[in-house]
N, C-alpha and C positions, 0 to 999 in steps of 0.2 A: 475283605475284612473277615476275621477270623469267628465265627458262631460255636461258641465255649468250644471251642475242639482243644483248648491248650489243657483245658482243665480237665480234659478226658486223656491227652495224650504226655502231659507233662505228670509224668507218676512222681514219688518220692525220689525215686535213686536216677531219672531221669534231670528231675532239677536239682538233683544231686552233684550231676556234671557238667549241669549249666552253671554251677557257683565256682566249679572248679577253673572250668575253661574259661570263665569271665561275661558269660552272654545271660545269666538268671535275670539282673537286672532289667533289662529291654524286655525280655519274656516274661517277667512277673507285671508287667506295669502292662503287654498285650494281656495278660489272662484274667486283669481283673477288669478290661473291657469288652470281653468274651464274652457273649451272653445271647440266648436266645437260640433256636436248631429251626426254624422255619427257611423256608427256600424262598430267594426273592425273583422278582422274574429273570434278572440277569443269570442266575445257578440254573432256573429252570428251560432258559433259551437254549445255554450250554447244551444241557442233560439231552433236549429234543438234536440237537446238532451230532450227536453221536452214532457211531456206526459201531464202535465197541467198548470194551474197558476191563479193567482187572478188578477181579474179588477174589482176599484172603480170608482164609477163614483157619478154627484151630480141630485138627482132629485130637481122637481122645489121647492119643501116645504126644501129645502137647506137641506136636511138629505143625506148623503152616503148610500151607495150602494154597497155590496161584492161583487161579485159572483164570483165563481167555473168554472173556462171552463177544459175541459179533454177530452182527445182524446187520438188518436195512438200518437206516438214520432214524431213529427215534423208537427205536423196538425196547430201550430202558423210559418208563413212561414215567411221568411226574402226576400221580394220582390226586396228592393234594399237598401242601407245603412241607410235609412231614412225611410224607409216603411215596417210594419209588416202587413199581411193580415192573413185572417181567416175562414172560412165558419162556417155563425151560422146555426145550424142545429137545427131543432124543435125540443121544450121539453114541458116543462109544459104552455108554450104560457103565460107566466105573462109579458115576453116584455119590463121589467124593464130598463135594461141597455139600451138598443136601445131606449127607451120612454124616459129615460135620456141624452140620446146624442142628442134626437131629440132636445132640449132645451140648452141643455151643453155640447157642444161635447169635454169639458176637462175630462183626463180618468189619473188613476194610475194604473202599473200592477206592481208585485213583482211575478218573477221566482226564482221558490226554487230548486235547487238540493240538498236534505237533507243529501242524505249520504256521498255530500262530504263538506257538509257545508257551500255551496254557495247561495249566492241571489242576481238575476238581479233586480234591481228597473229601471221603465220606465214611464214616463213622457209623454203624446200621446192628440192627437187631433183623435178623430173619424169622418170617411166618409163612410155613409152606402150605396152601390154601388146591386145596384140589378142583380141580375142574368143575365137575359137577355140580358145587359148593358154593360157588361164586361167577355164575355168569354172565353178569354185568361184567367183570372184571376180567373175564374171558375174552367176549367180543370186543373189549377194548383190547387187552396184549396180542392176543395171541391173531399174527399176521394172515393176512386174506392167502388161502394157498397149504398152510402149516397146520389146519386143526387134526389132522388124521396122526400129527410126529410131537402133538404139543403133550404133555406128561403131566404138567401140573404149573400152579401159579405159583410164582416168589415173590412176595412184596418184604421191601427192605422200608425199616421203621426207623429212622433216621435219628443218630441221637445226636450228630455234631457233624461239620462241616467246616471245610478251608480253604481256600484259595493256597497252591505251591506258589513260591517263584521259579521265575523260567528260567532261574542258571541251571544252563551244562544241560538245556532240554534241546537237540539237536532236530532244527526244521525237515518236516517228511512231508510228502506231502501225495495225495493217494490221486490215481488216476481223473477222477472227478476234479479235483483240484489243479490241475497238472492242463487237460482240457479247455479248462477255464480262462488261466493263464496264456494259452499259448492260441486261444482263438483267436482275437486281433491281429495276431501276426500270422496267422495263418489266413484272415481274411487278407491283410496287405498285401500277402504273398501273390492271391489269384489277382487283387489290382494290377499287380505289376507283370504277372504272366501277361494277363489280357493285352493292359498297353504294351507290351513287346512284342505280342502279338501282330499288333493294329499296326504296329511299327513296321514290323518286317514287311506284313502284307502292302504295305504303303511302298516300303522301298522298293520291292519285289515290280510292283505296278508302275513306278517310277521309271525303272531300271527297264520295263519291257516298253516302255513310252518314248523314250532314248534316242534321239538318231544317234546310229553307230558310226 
């Protein structure tokens, strides 16, 4: 269910080609049920279940901005129903996204869970919070291992939220998951080695018991 994001993502000239192309109607009658940017446990289960996600953001020459963040599962934290937080941890130091919040702290993230054909879209205001400055906030993001490469806090101030549909979202599914799947049959496999085993050595014993 959609938490006002139509009402943040459906501009003027947007539902301008929604009346065009015939879909305003079904969209206008979701946006005046929009309502409310709090995260319930089902978004915040999600949020912990991740290992990464995309944030755009607008630099000042008005271009977008992708980037990639990835971690362990739950390194984007769900600080309280309205607040995701994060530890940026040094990389190649190009400082884009942060150099673009510095200016425009409006951000979009999209969480994929591919293999079961989910996508969180989120809607944020960025506040870049320095280490030092918030250490409650520290010891929570920032991962056991990582405090020497961590650079500072991101917490993302949530202004809307959406559930995607999962057309055309093509199943992936990452080695952990993959694992999972194929242990049962990888347990059947050594049943059936062993009884083949037991088997041969049975014939084998059989066959030298034999009169010739």
């Amino acid at each position: 269910m959609a938490r006002n994001y139509a009402s943040v993502a459906f501009t003027p000239e947007v539902k301008a080609l929604q009346e065009r192309y015939g879909s305003r109607q079904a969209y206008a009658h979701m946006e005046q049920k929009a309502t409310g940017t709090r995260l319930s446990d089902s978004e915040s289960n999600f949020i912990q279940e991740r290992d990464s996600f995309y944030i755009a953001s607008i630099g000042e020459n008005g271009f977008p901005y992708i980037q990639h963040r990835g971690g362990m599962k739950g390194f984007l934290h769900t600080i309280d129903p309205q607040t995701l937080a994060y530890a940026d941890l040094r990389g190649n130091r190009q400082f884009i996204t942060v150099g673009n919040a510095a200016t425009n702290p409006k951000v979009s993230l999209i969480l994929m869970d591919y293999a079961r054909r989910a996508r969180l879209k989120v809607y944020a205001e960025v506040e870049i919070v320095a280490i030092n400055d918030r250490q409650d906030l520290a010891d929570l993001v920032i991962p056991e291992g990582y405090e020497n490469i961590a650079e500072r806090i991101v917490l993302l101030h949530i202004v809307a939220f959406d559930w995607n549909c999962p057309k055309y979202i093509t199943p992936r599914y990452a080695m952990e998951e993959i694992n999972q799947m194929v242990a049962p049959m990888q347990e059947r496999i050594k049943e059936l080695e062993s009884e083949v085993l037991r088997l041969k050595k049975q014939n084998e014993l059989f066959t030298a018991n034999s009169p010739h």
